[in-house]
C-alpha positions in Angstrom: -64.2 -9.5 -112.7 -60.5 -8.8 -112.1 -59.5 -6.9 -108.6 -58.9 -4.0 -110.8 -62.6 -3.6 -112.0 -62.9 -4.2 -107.8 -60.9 -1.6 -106.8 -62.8 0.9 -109.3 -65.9 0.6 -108.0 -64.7 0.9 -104.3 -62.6 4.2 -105.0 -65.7 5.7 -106.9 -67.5 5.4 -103.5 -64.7 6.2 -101.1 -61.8 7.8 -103.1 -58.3 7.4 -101.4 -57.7 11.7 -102.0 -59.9 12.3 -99.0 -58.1 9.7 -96.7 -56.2 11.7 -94.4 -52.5 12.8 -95.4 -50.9 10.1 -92.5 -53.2 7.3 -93.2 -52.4 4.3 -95.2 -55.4 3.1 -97.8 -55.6 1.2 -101.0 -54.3 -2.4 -102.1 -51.9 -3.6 -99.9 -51.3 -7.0 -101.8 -52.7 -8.4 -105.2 -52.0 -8.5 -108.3 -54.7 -5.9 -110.1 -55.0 -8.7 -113.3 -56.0 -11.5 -111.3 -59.8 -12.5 -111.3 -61.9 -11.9 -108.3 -65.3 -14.1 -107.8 -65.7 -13.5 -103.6 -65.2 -10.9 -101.4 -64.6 -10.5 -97.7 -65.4 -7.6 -95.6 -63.6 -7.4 -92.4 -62.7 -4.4 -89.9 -59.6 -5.9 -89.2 -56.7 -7.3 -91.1 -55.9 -10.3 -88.3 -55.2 -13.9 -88.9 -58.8 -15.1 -88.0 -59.8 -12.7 -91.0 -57.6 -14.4 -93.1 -58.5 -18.0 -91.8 -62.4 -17.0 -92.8 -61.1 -16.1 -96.3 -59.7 -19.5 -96.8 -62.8 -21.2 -95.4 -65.1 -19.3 -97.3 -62.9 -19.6 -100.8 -62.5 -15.5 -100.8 -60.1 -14.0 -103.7 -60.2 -10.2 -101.7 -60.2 -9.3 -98.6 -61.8 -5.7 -97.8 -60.7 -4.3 -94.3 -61.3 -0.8 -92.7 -58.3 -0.9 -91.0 -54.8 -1.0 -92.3 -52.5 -3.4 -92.2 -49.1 -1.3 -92.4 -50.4 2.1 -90.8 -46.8 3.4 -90.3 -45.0 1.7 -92.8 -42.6 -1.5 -92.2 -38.8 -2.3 -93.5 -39.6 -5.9 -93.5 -42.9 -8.6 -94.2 -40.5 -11.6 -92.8 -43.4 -14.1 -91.4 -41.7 -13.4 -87.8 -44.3 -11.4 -86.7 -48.1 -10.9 -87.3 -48.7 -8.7 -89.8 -45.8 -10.6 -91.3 -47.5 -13.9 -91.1 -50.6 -12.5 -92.6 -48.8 -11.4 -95.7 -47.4 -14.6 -96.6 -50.8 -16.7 -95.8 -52.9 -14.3 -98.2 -50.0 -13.8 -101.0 -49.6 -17.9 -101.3 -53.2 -18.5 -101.6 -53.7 -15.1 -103.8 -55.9 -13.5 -101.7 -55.4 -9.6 -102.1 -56.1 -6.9 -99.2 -57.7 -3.4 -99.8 -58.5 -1.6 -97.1 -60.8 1.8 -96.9 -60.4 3.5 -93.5 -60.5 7.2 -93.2 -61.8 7.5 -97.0 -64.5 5.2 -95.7 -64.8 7.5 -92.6 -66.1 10.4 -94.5 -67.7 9.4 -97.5 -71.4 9.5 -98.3 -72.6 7.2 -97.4 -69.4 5.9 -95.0 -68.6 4.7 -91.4 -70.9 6.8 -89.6 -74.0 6.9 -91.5 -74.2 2.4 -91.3 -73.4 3.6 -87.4 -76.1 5.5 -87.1 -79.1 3.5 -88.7 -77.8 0.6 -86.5 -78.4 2.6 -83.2 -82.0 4.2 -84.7 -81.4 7.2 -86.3 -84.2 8.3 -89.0 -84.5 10.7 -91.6 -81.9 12.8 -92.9 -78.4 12.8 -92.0 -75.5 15.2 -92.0 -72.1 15.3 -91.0 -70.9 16.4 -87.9 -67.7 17.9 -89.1 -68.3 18.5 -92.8 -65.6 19.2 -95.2 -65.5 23.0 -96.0 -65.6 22.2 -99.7 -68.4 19.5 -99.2 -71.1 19.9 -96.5 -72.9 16.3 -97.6 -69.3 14.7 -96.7 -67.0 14.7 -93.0 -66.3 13.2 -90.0 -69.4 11.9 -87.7 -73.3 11.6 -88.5 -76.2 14.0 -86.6 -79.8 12.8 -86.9 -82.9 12.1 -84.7 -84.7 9.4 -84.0 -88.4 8.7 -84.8 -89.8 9.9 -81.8 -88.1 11.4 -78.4 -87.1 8.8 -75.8 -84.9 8.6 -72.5 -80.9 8.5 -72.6 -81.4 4.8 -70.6 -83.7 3.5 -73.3 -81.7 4.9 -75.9 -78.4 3.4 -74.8 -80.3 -0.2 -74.7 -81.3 -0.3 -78.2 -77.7 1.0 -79.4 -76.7 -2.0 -77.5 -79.3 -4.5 -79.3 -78.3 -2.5 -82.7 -74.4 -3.3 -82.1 -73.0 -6.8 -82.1 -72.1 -7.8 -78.9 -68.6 -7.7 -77.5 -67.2 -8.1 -73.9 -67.1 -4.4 -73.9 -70.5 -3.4 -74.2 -71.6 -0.1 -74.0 -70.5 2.6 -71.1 -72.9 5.8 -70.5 -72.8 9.1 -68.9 -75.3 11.0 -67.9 -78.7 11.4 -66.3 -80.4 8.1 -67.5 -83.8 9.7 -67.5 -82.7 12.9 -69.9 -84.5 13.2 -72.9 -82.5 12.2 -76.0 -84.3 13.1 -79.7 -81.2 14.9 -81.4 -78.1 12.6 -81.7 -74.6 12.5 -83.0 -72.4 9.3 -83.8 -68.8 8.3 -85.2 -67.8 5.3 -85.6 -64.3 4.5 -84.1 -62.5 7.0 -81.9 -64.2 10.3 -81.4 -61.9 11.8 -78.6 -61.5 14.5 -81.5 -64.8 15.4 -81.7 -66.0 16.1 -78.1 -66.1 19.6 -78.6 -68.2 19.5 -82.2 -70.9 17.1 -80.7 -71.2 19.5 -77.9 -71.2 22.8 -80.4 -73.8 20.9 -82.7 -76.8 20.9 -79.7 -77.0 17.0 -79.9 -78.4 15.3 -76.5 -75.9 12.6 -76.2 -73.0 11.6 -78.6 -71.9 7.7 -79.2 -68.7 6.9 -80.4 -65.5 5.1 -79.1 -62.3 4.9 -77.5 -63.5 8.2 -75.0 -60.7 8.6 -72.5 -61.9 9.3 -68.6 -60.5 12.7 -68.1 -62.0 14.3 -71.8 -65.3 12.7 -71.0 -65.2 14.1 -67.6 -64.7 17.2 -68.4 -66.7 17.1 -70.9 -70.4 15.7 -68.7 -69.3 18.5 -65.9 -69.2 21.1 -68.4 -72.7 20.6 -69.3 -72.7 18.8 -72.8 -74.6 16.0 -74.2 -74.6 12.7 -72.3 -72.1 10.5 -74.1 -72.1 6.7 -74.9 -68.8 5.0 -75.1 -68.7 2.0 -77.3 -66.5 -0.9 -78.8 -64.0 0.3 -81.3 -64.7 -2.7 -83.8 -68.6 -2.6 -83.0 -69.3 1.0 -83.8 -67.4 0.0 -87.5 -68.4 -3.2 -88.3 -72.4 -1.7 -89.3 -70.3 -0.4 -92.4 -68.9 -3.8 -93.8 -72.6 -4.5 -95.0 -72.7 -0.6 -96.5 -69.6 -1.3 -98.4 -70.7 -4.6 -99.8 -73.9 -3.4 -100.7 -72.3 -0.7 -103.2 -70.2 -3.5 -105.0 -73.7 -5.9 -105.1 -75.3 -2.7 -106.4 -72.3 -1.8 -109.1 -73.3 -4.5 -111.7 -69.9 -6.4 -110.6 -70.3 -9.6 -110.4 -68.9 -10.9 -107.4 -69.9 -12.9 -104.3 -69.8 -10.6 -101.0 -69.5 -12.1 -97.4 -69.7 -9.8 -94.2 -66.9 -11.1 -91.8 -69.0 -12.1 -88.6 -65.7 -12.6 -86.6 -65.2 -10.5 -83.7 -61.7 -9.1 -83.6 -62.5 -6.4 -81.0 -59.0 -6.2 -78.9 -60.9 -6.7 -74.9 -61.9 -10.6 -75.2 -63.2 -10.6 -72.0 -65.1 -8.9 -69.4 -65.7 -9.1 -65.7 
């Protein structure tokens, strides 16, 4: 298969038109001729990614995150992100990344979120598109059968990888949670639409203290702060599995490197 026939089948599932107009999604290095036998699926484009790549013998790297979100004048190898360009290019290993696309396809981000922490059934978007209810930004479901908040937050925890971060939870431990929203990554946006859509708690990431605050004394759902990388990396498998399920015929690998920022906890 050549990274073009790659790229096809990823842009059927999450086509770059619905990224959002400031985000930065696509191939970011590669030639689109050259042949592609493994692939890599990673959440972030970091030099322990790229490291696994070489281990494993990958031709692409898949991340959700870009590499360049603003743009750069420069790929010198005296930064980072500069480093990381010349390692792939020299050992032709091209970069693609899906982020927001990936965010609110169907199935995307938040949907892999969701059946990690237990949701069944049906899902639907939290904030659908006008023009597509089946596709937006976050997931609401339920889960099989009605539990507690406490309970609940421990098998989102057992359903996430583990990181130094963990989970964080506010709210009455002993409130009944059936009805539940999720989004994967950071969902400070989306306080006020978990809250409209009569969820009992809402997990997502990145929640700020005063928002959340605010938001738990005002009455609304309990909440359920996770790890920025953990509540994304449920969706590398998703993504593979639509390439193993294409009829292309490449090799697919599910990055199990942590690159969560917070290392360490205490």
């Amino acid at each position: 298969m050549t990274l073009t026939d790659v790229i096809e089948v990823l842009e059927a599932a999450y086509p770059p038109a619905r990224a959002e107009s400031w985000d930065a999604v696509g191939l970011v290095s590669g030639d689109p001729a050259q042949q592609v036998r493994r692939v890599l699926f990673a959440v972030d484009p970091v030099a322990a990614v790229a490291e696994e790549a070489l281990d494993c013998g990958a031709d692409l790297i898949v991340t959700h995150h870009p590499l360049y979100l603003r743009g750069t004048t420069s790929v010198a190898a005296t930064t980072p992100k500069g480093r990381l360009v010349h390692t792939l290019i020299k050992n032709d290993i091209a970069l693609y990344t899906a982020h927001t696309n990936a965010d609110v396809a169907n199935p995307g981000v938040s949907d892999a979120l969701a059946r990690a922490v237990g949701l069944a059934g049906d899902l639907v978007p939290l904030r659908p598109f006008p023009d597509d209810p089946w596709r937006g930004l976050g997931r609401v479901g339920e889960l099989p059968e009605k539990t507690t908040l406490g309970e609940f937050a421990r098998r989102a925890a057992d359903g996430l990888p583990r990181t130094s971060w963990g989970i964080r939870v506010a709210g009455d431990l002993s409130r009944p949670v059936l009805r539940v929203a999720v989004s994967g990554g950071a969902g400070d946006s989306l306080l006020g639409t978990a809250a409209a859509a009569g969820v009992d708690v809402f997990l997502t990431a990145d929640l700020r203290h005063h928002p959340a605050s605010e938001f738990v004394e005002s009455g609304g759902p309990a909440l359920i702060d996770a790890a920025h990388w953990a509540t994304e990396w449920p969706w590398l498998d998703s993504a593979a599995s639509i390439l193993r399920e294409s009829g292309v015929t490449v090799e697919t690998r599910v990055s199990a490197t942590v690159t969560d920022a917070w290392t360490r906890g205490y």
